[in-house]
mmCIF file of the N, C-alpha and C atoms, coordinates in Angstrom:
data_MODEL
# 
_entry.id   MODEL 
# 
loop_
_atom_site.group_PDB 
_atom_site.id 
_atom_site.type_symbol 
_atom_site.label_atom_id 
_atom_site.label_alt_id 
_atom_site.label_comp_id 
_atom_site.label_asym_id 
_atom_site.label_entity_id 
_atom_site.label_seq_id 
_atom_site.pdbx_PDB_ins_code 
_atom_site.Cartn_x 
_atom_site.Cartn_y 
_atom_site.Cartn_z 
_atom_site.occupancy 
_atom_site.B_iso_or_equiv 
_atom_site.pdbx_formal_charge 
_atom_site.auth_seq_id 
_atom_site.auth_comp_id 
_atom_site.auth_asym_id 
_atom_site.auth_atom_id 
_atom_site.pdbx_PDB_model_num 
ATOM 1   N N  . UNK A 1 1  ? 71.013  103.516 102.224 1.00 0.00 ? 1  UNK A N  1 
ATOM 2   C CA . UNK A 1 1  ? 72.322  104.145 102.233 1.00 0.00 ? 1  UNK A CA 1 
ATOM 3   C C  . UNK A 1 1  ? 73.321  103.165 101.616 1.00 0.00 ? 1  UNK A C  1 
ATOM 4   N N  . UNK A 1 2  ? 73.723  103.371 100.607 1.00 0.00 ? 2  UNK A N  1 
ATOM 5   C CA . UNK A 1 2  ? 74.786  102.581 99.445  1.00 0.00 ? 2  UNK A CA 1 
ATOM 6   C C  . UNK A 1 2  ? 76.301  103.041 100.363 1.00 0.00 ? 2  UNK A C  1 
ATOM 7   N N  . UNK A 1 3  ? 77.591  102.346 100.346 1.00 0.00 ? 3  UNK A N  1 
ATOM 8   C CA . UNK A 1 3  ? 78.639  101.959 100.481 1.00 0.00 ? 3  UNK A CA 1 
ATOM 9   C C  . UNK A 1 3  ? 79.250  103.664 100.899 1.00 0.00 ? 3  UNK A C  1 
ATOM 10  N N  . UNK A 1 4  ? 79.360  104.428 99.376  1.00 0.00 ? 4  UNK A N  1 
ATOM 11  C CA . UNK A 1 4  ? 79.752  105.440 99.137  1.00 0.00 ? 4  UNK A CA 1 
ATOM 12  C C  . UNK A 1 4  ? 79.656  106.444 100.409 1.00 0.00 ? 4  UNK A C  1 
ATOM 13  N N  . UNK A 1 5  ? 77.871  106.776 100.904 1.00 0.00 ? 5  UNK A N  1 
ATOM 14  C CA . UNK A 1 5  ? 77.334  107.531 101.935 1.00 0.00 ? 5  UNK A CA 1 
ATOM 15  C C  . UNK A 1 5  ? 77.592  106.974 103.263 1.00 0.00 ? 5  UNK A C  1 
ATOM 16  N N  . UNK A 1 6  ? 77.565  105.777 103.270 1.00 0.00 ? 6  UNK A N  1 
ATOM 17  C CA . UNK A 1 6  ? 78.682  105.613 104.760 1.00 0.00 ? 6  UNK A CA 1 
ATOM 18  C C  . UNK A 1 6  ? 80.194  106.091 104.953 1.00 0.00 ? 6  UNK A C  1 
ATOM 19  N N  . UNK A 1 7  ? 80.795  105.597 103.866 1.00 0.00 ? 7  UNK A N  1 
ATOM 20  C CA . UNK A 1 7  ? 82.353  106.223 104.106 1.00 0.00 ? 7  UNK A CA 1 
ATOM 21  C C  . UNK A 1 7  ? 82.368  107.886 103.502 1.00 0.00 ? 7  UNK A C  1 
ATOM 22  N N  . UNK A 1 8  ? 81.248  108.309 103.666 1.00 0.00 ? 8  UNK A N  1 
ATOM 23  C CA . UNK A 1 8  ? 81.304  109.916 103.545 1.00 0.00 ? 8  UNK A CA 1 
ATOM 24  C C  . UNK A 1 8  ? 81.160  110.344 105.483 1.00 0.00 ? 8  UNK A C  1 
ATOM 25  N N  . UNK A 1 9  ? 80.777  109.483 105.563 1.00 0.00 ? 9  UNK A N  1 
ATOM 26  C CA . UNK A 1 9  ? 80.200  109.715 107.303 1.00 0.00 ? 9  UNK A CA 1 
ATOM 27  C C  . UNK A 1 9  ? 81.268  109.369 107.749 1.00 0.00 ? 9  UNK A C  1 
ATOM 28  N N  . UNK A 1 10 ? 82.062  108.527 108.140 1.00 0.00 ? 10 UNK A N  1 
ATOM 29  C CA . UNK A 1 10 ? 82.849  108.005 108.486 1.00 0.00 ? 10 UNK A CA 1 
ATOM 30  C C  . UNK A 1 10 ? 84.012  107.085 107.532 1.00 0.00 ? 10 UNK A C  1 
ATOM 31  N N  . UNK A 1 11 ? 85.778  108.114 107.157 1.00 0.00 ? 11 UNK A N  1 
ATOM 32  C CA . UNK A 1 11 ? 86.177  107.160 106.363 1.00 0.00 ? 11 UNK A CA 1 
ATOM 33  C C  . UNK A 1 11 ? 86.862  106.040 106.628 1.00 0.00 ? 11 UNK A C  1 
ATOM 34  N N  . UNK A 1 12 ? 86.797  105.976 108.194 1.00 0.00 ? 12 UNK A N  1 
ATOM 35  C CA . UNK A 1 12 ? 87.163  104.592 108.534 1.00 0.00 ? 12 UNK A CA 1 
ATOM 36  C C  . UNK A 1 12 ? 86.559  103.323 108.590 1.00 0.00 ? 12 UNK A C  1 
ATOM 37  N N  . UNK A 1 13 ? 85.322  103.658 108.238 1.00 0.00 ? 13 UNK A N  1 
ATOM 38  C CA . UNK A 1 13 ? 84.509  102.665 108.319 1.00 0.00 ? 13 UNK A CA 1 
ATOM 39  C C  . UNK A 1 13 ? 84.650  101.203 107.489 1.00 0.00 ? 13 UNK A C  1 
ATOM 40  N N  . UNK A 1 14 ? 85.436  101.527 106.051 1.00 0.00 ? 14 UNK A N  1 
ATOM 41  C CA . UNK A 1 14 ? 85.868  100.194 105.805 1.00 0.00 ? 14 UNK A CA 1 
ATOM 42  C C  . UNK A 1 14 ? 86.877  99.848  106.240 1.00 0.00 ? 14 UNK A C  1 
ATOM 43  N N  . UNK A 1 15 ? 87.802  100.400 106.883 1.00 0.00 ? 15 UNK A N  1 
ATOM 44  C CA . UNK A 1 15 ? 88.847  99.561  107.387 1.00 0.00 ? 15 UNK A CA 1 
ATOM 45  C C  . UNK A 1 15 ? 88.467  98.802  108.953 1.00 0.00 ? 15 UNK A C  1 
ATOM 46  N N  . UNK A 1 16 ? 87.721  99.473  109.609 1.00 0.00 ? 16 UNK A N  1 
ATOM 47  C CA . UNK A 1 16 ? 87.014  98.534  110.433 1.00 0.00 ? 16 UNK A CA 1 
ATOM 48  C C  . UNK A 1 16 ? 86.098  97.676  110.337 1.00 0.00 ? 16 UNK A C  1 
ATOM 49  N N  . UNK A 1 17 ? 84.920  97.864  109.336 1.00 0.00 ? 17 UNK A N  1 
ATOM 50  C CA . UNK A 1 17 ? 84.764  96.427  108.726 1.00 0.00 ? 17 UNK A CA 1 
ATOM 51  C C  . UNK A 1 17 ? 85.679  95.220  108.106 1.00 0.00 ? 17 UNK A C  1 
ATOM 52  N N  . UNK A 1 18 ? 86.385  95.649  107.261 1.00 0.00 ? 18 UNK A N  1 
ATOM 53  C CA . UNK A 1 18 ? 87.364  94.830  107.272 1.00 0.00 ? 18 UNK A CA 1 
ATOM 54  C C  . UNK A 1 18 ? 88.217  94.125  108.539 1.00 0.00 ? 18 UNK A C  1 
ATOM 55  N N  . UNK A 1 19 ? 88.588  94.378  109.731 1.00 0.00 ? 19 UNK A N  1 
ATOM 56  C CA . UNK A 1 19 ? 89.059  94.058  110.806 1.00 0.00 ? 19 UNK A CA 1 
ATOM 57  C C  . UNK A 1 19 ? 88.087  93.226  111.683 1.00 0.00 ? 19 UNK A C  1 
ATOM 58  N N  . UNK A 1 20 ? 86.426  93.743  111.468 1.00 0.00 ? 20 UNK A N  1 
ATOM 59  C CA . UNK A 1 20 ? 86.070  93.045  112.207 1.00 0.00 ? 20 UNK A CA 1 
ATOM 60  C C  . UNK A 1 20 ? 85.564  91.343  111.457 1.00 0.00 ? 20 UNK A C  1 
ATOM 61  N N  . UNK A 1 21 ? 85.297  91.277  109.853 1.00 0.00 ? 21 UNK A N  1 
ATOM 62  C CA . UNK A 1 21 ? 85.485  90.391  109.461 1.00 0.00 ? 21 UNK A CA 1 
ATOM 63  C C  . UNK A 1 21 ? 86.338  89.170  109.679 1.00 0.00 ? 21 UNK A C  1 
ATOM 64  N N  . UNK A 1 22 ? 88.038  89.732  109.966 1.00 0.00 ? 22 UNK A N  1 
ATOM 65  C CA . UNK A 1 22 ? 88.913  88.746  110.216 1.00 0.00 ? 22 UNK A CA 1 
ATOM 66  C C  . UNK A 1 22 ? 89.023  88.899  111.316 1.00 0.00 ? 22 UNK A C  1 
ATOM 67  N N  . UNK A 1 23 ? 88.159  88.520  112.345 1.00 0.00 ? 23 UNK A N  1 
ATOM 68  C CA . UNK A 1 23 ? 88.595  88.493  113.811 1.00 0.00 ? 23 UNK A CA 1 
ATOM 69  C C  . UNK A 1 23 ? 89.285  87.083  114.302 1.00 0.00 ? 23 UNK A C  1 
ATOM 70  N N  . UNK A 1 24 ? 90.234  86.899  114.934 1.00 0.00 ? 24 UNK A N  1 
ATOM 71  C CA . UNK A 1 24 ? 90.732  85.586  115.004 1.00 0.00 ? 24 UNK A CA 1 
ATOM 72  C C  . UNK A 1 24 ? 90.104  84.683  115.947 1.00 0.00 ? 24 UNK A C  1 
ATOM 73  N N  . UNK A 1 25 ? 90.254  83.565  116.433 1.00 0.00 ? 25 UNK A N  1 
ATOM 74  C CA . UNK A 1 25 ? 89.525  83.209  117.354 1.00 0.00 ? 25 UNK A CA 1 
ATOM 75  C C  . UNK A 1 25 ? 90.606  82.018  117.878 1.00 0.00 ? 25 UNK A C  1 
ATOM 76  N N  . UNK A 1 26 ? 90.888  82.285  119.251 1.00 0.00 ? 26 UNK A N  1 
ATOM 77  C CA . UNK A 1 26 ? 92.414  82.309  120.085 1.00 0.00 ? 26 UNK A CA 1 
ATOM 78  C C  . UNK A 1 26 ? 91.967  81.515  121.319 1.00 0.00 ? 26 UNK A C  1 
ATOM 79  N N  . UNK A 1 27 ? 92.783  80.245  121.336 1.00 0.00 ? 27 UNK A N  1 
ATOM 80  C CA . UNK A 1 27 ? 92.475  79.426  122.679 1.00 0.00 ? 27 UNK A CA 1 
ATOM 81  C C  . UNK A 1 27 ? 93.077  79.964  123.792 1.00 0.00 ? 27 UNK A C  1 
ATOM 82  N N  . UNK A 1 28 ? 94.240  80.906  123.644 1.00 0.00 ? 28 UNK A N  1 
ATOM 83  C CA . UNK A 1 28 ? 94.883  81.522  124.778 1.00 0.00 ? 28 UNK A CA 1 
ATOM 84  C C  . UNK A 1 28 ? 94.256  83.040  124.504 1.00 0.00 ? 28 UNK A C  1 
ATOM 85  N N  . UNK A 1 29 ? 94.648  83.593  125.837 1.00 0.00 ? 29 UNK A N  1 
ATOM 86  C CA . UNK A 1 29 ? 94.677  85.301  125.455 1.00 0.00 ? 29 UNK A CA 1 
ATOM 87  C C  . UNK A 1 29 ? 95.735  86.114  125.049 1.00 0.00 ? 29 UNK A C  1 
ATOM 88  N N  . UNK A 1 30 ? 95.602  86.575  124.007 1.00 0.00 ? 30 UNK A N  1 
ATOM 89  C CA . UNK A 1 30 ? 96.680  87.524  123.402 1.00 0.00 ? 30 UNK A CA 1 
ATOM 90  C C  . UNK A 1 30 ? 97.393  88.635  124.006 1.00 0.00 ? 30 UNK A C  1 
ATOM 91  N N  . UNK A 1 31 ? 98.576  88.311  123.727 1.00 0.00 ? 31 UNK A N  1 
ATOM 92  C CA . UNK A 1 31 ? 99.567  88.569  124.225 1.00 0.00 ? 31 UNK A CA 1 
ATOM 93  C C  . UNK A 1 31 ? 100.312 90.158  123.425 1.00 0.00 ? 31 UNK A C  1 
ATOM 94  N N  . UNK A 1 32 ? 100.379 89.183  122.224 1.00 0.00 ? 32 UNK A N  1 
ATOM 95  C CA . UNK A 1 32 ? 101.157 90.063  121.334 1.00 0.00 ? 32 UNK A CA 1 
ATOM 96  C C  . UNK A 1 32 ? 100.690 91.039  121.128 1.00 0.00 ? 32 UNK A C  1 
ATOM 97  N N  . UNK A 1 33 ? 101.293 92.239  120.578 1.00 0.00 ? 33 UNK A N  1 
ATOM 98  C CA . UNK A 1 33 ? 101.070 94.240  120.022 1.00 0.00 ? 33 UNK A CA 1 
ATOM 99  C C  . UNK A 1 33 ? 100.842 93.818  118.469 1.00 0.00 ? 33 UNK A C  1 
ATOM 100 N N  . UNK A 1 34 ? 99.765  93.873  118.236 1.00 0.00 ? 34 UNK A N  1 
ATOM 101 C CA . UNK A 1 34 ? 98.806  93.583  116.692 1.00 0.00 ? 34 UNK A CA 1 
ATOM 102 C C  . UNK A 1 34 ? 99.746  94.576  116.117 1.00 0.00 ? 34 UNK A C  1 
ATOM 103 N N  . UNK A 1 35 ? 99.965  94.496  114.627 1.00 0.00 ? 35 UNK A N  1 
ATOM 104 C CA . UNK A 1 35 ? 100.556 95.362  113.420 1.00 0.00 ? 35 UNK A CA 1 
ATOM 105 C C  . UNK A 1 35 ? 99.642  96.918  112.831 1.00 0.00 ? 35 UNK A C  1 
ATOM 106 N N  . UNK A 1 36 ? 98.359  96.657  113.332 1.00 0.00 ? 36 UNK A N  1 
ATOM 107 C CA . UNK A 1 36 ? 97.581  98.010  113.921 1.00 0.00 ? 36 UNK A CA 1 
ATOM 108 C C  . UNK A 1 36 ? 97.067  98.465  114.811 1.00 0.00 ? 36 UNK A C  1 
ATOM 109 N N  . UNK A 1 37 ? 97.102  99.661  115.079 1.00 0.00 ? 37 UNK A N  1 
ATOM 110 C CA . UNK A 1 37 ? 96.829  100.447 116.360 1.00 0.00 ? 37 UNK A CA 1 
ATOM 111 C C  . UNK A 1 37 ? 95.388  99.876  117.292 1.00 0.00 ? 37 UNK A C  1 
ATOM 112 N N  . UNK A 1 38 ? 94.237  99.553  116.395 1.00 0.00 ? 38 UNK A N  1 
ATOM 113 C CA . UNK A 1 38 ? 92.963  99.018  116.837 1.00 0.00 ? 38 UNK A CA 1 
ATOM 114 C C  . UNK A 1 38 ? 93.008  97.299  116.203 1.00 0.00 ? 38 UNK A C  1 
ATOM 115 N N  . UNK A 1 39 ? 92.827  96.650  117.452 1.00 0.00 ? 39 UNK A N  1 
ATOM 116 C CA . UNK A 1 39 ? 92.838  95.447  116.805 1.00 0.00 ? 39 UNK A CA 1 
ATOM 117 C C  . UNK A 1 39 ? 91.784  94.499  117.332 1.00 0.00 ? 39 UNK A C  1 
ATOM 118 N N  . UNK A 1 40 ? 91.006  93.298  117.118 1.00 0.00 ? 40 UNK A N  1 
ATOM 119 C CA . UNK A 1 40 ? 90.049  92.530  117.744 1.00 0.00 ? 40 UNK A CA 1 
ATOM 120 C C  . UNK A 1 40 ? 90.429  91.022  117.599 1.00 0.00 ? 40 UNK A C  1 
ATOM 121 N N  . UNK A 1 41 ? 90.293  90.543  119.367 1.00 0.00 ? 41 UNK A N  1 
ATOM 122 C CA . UNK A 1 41 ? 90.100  88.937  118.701 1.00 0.00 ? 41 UNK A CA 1 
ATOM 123 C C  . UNK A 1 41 ? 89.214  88.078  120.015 1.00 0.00 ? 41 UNK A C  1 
ATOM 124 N N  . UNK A 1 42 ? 88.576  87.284  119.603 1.00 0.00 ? 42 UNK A N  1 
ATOM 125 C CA . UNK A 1 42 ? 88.187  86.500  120.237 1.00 0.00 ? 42 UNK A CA 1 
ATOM 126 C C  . UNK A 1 42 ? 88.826  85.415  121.059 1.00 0.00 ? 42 UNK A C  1 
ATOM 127 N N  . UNK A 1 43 ? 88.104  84.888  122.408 1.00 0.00 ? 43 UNK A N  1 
ATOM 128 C CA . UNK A 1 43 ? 88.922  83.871  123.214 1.00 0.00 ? 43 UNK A CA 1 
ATOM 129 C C  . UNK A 1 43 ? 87.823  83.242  123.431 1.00 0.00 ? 43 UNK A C  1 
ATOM 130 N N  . UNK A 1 44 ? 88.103  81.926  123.695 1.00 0.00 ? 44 UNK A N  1 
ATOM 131 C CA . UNK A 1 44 ? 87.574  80.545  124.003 1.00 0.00 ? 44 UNK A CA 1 
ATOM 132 C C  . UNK A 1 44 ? 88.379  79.564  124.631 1.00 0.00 ? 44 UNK A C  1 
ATOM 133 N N  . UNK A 1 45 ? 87.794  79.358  125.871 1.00 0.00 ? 45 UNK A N  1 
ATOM 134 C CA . UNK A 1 45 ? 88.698  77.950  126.108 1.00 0.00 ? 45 UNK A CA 1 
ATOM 135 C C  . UNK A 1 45 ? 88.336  77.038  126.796 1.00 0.00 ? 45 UNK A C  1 
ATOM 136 N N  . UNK A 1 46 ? 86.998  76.904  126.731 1.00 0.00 ? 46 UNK A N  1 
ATOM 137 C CA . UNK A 1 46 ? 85.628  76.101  126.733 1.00 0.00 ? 46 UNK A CA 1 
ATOM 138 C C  . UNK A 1 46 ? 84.917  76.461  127.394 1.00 0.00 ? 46 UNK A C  1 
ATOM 139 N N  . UNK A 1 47 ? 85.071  77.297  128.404 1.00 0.00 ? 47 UNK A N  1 
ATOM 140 C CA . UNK A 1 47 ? 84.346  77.523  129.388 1.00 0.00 ? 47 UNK A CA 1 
ATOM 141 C C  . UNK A 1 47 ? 83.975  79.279  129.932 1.00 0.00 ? 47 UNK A C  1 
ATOM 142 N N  . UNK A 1 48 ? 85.327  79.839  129.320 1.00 0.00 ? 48 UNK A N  1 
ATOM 143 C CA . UNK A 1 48 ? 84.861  81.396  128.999 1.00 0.00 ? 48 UNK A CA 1 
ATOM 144 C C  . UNK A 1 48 ? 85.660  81.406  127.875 1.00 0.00 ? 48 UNK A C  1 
ATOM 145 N N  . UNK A 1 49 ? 84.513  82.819  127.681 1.00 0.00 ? 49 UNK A N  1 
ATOM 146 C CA . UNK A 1 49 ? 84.574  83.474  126.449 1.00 0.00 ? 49 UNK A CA 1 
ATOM 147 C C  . UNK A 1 49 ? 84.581  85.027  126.015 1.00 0.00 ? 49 UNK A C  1 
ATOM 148 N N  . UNK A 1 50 ? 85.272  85.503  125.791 1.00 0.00 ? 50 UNK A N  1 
ATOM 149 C CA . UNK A 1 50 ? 86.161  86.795  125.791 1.00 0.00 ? 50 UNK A CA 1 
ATOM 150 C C  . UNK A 1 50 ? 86.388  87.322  124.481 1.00 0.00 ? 50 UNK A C  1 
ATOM 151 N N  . UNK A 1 51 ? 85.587  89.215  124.061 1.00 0.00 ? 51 UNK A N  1 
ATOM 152 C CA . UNK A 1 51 ? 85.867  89.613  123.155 1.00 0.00 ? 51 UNK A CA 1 
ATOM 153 C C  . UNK A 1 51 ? 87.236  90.544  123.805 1.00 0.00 ? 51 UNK A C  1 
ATOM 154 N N  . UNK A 1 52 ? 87.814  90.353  122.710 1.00 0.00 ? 52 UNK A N  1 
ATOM 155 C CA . UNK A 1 52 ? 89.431  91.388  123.138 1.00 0.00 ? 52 UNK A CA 1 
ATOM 156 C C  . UNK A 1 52 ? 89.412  92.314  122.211 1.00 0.00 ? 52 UNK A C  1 
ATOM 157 N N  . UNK A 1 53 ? 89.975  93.184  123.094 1.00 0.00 ? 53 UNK A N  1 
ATOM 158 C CA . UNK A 1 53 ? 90.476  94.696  122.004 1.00 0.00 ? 53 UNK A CA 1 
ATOM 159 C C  . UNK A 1 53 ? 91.686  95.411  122.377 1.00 0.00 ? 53 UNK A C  1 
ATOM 160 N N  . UNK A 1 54 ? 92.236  95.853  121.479 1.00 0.00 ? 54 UNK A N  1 
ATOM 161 C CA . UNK A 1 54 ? 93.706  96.228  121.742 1.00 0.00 ? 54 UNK A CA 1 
ATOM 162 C C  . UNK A 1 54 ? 93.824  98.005  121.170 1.00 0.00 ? 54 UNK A C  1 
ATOM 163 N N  . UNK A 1 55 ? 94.147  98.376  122.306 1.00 0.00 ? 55 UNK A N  1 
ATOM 164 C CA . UNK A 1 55 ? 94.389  100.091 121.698 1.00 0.00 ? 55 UNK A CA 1 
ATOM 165 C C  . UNK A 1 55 ? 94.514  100.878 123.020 1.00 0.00 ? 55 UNK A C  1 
ATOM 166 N N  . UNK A 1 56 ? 95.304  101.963 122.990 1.00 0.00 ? 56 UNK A N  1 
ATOM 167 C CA . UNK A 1 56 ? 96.413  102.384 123.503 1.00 0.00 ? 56 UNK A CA 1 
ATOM 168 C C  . UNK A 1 56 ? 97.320  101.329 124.369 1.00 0.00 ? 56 UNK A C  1 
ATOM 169 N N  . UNK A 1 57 ? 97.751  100.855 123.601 1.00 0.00 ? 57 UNK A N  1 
ATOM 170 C CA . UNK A 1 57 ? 98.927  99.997  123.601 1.00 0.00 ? 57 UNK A CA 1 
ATOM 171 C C  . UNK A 1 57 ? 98.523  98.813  124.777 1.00 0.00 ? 57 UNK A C  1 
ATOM 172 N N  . UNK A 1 58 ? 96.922  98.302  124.707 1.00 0.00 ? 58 UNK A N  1 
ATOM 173 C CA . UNK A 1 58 ? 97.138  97.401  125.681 1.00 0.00 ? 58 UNK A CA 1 
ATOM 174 C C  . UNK A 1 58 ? 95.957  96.603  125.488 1.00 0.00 ? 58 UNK A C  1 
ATOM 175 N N  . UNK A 1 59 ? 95.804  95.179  125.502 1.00 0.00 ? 59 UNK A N  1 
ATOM 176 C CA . UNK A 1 59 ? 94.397  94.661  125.495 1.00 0.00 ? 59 UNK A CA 1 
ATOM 177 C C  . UNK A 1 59 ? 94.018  94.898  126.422 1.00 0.00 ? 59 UNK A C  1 
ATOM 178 N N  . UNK A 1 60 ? 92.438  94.775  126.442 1.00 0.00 ? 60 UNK A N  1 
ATOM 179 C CA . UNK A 1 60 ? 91.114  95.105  126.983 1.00 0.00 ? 60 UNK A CA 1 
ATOM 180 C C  . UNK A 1 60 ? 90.190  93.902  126.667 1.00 0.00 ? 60 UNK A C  1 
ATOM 181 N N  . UNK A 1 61 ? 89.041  93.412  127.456 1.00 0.00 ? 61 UNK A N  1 
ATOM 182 C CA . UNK A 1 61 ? 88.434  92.340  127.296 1.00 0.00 ? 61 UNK A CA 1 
ATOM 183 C C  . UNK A 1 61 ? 87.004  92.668  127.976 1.00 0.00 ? 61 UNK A C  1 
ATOM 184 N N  . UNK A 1 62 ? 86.041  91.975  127.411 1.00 0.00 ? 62 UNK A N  1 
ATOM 185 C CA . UNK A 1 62 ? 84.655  92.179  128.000 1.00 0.00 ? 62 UNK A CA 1 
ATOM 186 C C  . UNK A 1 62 ? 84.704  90.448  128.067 1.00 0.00 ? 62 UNK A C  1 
ATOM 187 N N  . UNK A 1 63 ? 83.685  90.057  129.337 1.00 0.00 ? 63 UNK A N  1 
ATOM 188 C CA . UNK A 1 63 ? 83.071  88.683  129.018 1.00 0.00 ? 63 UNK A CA 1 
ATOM 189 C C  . UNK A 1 63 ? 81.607  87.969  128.830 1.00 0.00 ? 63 UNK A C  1 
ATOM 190 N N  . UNK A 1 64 ? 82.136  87.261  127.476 1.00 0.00 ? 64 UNK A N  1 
ATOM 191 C CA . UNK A 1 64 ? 80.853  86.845  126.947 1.00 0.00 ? 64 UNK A CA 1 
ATOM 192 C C  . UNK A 1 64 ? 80.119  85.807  127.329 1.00 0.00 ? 64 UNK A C  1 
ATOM 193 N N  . UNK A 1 65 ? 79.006  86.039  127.455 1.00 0.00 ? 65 UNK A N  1 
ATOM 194 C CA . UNK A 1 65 ? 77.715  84.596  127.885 1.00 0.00 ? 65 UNK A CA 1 
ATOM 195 C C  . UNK A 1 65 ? 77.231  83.905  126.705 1.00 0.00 ? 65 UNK A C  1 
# 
């Protein structure tokens, strides 16, 4: 399946690849309302480790091993 036949399936699909490419990676936990509606970032702060996600207007966090 070439580029084209995925974003026939889904046309968001490159803009969320793109997002998840630049995921940031944040010694504190984020605070701030990202400049888009779905947003991702990583936390570290040596000892846990936290994927974040932001959407309907609020982060969300799972924790990572």
């Amino acid at each position: 399946m070439n580029n084209d036949d995925q974003n026939k399936i889904d046309p968001q699909l490159g803009s969320l690849l793109r997002q998840l490419r630049d995921i940031p990676i944040l010694d504190v936990a984020p605070t701030d309302t990202p400049r888009t509606p779905v947003s991702f970032a990583l936390y570290e702060n040596g000892g846990t480790r936290r994927f974040y996600i932001f959407f309907n207007g609020n982060w969300r966090y799972v924790t990572l091993t």
